[in-house]
C-alpha positions in Angstrom: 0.0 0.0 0.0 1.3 3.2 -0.9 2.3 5.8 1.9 -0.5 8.0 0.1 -3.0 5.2 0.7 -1.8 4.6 4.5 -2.4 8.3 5.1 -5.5 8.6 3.6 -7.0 5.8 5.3 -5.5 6.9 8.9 -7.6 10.5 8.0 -10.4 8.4 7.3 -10.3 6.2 10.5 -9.4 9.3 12.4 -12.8 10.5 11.4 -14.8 8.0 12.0 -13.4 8.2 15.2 -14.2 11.1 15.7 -17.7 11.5 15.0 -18.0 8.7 17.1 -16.8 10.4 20.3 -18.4 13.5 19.7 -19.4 15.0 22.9 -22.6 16.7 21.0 -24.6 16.3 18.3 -26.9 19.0 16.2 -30.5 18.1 15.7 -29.9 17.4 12.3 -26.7 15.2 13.2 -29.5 13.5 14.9 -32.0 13.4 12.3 -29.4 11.6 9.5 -27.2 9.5 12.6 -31.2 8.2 13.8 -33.6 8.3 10.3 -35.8 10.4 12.4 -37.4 14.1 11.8 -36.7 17.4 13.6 -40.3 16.8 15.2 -40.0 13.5 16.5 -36.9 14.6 18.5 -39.2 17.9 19.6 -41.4 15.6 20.6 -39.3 13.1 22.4 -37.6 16.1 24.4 -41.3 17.9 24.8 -42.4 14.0 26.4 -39.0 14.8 28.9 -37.4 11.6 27.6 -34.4 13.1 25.8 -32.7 16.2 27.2 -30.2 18.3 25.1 -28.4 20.7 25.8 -29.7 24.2 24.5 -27.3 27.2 23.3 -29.8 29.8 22.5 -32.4 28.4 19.9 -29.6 25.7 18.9 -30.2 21.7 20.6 -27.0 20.3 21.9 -27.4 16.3 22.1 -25.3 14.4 24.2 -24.2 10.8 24.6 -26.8 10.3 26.9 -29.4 11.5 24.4 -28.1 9.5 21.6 -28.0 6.3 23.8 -31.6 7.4 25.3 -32.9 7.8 21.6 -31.8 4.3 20.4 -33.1 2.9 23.5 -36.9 5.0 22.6 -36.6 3.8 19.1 -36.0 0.0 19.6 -38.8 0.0 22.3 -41.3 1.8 20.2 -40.0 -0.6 17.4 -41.6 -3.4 19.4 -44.1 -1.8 20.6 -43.6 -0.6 23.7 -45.6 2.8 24.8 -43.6 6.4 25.5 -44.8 5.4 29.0 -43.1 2.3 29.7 -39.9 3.4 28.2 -39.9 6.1 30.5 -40.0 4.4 33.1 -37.7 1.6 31.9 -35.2 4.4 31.1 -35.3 6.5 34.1 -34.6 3.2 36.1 -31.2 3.5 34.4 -30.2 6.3 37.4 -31.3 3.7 40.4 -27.5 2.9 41.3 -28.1 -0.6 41.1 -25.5 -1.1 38.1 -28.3 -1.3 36.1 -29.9 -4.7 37.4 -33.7 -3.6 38.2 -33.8 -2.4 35.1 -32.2 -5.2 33.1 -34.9 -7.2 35.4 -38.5 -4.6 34.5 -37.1 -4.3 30.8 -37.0 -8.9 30.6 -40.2 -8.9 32.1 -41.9 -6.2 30.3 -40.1 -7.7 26.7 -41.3 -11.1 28.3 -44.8 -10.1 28.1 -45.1 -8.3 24.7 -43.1 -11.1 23.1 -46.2 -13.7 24.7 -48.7 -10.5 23.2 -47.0 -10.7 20.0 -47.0 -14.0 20.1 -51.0 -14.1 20.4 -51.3 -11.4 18.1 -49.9 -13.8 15.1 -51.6 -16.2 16.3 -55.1 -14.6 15.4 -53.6 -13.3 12.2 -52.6 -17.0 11.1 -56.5 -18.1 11.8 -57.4 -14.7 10.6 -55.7 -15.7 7.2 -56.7 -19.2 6.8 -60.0 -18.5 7.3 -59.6 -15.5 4.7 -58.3 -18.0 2.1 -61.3 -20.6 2.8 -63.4 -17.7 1.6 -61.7 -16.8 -1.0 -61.3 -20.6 -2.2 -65.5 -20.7 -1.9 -65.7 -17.8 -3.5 -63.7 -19.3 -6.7 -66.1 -22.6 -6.5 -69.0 -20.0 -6.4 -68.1 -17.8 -9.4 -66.6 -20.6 -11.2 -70.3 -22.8 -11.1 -71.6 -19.3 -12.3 -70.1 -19.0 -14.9 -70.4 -22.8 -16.4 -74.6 -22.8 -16.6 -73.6 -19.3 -19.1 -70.9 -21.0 -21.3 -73.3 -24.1 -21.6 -76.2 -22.1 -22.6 
């Protein structure tokens, strides 16, 4: 590899590093970094669950708020309300090193996976009856349409 090449891809990893550690990210560093809109971070800091810093009109996000907003999105994501990741996040700051809320998130991931669960469950009947009516349905308009091809 050329001494051009090494360079180049020391800058490179140098920057990746680098946005990595940022201390603080803009709402639209947010926006790209998450796949989320201006509003939905609004909202999320108007809800109290992320809190950045604020210069003026400009939003500061920190660490935290990155790590908070992965956290909201992968809950919401399975269907968890703004309510219960609240509360799942602000056990976070409990001092336990984290254990009752490893413990509430299992149980409360527990349950929704057994809701989930249920939920396909009544779509798979949902669907097979669906295509029972659909199959009688065929049998129907096909025996219509035989007595008008005869005639």
């Amino acid at each position: 590899m050329s001494e051009t090449a090494v360079g180049a891809d020391t800058r490179w990893h140098t920057d990746c590093e680098s946005i990595m550690s940022t201390e603080t990210m803009t709402i639209r560093e947010m926006c790209d970094t998450f796949d989320v809109t201006p509003r939905t971070l609004r909202f999320y800091e108007a809800k109290e669950l992320l809190f950045p810093q604020r210069i003026g009109q400009k939003r500061l996000f920190t660490k935290r708020d990155r790590a908070r907003l992965k956290l909201i999105l992968r809950g919401k994501r399975f269907g968890f309300s703004l309510e219960e990741i609240r509360q799942l996040l602000d056990l976070y700051y409990k001092g336990d090193g984290q254990q009752l809320q490893i413990e509430e998130s299992y149980k409360l991931a527990s349950k929704r996976l057994e809701d989930l669960e249920a939920q396909r469950a009544e779509l798979d009947s949902a669907i097979t009856d669906l295509r029972d009516q659909l199959k009688w349905a065929e049998k129907v308009m096909a025996s219509l349409i035989q007595p008008r091809i005869a005639s």
